[in-house]
N, C-alpha and C positions, 0 to 999 in steps of 0.2 A: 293626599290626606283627606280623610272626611271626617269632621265633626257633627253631631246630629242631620242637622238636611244641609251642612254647605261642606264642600269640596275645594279642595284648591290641588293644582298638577304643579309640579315644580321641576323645573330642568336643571339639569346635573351634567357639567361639561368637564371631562378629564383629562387633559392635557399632560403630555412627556414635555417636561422641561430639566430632561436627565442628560446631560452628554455622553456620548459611549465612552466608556472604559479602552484605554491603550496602554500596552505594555511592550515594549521594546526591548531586545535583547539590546545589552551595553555594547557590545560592538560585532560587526558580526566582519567575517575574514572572505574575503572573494579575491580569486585569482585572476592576475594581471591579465589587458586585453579579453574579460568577459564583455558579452553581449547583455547590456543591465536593461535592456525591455524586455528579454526571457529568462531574469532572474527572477524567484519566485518571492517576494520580500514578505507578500500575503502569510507564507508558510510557518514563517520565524514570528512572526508577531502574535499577542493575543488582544483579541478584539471582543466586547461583551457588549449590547446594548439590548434593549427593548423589542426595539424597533428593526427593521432592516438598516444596511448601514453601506455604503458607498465608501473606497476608499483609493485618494491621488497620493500619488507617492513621486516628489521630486529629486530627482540626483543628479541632478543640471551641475551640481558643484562637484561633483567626484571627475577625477579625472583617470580613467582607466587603463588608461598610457604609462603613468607614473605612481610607482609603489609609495604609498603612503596612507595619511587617518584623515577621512573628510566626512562632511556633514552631507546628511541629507533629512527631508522635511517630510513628514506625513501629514494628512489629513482625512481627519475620520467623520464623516455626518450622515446623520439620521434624518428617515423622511420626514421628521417634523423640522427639519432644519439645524439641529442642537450640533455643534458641532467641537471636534477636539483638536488640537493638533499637538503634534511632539514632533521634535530633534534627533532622529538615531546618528550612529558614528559606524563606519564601513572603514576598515582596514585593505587595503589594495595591497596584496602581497606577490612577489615574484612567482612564474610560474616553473611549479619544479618538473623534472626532467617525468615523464610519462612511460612506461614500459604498455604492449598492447595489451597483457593481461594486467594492466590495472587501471584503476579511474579515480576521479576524486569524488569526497563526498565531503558533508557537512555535519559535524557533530556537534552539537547544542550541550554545553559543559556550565556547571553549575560554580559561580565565583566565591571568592569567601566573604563577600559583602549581599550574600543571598542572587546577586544580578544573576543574570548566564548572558553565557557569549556563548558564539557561534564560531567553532574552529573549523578549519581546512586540513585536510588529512589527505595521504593518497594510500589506498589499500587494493587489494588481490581483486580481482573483479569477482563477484559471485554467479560464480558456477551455477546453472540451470539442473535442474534435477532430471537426469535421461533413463526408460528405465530399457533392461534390456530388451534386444530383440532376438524374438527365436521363432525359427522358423525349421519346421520339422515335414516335409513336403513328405517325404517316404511313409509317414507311419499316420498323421491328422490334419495334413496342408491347414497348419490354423497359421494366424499373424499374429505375432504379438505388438500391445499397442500398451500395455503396464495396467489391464485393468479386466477386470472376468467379468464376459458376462453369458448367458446360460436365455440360452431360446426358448426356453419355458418358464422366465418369469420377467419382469422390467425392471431389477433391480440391477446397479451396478457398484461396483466398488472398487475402489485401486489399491493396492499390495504393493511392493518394492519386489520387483522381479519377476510379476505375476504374467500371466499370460491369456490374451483374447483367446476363447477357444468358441465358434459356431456350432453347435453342436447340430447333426443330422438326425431324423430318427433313424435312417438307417444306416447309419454309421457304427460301426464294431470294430474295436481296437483291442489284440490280446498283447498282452507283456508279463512284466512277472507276476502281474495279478490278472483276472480276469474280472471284465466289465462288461456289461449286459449295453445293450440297445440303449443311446443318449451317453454316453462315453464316460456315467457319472465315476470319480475320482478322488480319493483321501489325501488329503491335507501334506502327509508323509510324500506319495507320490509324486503329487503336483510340482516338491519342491526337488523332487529326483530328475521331474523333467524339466525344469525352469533356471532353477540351479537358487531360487527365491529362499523367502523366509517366512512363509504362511503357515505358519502351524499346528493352528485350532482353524482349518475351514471343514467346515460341516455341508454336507450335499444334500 
């Protein structure tokens, strides 16, 4: 501050004396005999603070041999030291019968007391997205890999059924249409040889 000819500097110290914010789901469902130092507990929780924030999570008391409701202990703190801790409740439930195509997961369900819990489910495993393969050696020896891409420009793009094709300059392909030098191809055709579903591509 200055007033006519004197001056004074004042310091200004601002300090977090916030604790972080914890929210635990009210119970959450883990299958019997899991391995609970690669369960993810981080994932299930909501954490909010200022600052960075560190967080121990105790399950010394759960006993994962024996289905049943036991406690476990969080602890949340912040680099200014502020810290929180809460109580969650872990259900140990029997593990049911597994088929290869399927796996369990966790689905986070909403209570009618607003909480959510965390249920155990086992569903179909999901399928990876494969797209076909064609390979046509006799007429364009191209490979199909589910995505076109064109030697005269660097864009790429993936299709459901689509097909890599390298194109040559001199490369000349007749069929029921005729294409000039670069083997360029209508959208219509593409899906004649692919068996795809591209049907506005523009060359």
């Amino acid at each position: 501050m200055k007033y006519k000819k004197k001056s004074l500097k004042q310091s200004v110290i601002v300090k977090d004396t916030k604790a972080p914010e914890v929210v635990l789901p009210a119970d959450i469902e883990i299958l019997q005999g899991t391995d609970l130092t690669t369960f993810n507990f981080k994932s299930l929780m909501n954490i909010s603070d200022l600052s960075e924030t560190s967080i121990e999570i105790d399950t010394s008391k759960v006993d994962m041999n024996a289905a049943g409701q036991y406690d476990f202990n969080v602890t949340v703190k912040d680099k200014y030291n502020n810290v929180s801790k809460k109580t969650g409740k872990v259900t140990i439930i029997a593990k049911p019968v597994i088929n290869n195509n399927e796996e369990v997961v966790h689905e986070t369900v909403e209570n009618k007391d607003g909480t959510t819990s965390v249920k155990t489910k086992v569903q179909k495993k999901q399928s990876s997205n494969t797209n076909r393969t064609s390979n046509n050696s006799s007429s364009n020896n191209s490979n199909s890999s589910g995505s076109s891409n064109t030697s005269g420009g660097s864009s790429s793009e993936t299709h459901k059924g689509s097909l890599t094709v390298e194109m040559d300059p001199k490369y000349h392909w007749e069929g029921d249409h005729s294409y000039g030098d670069g083997a360029e191809i209508n959208g219509e055709d593409f899906d004649k040889l692919t068996g795809g579903d591209w049907k506005n591509w523009d060359y």
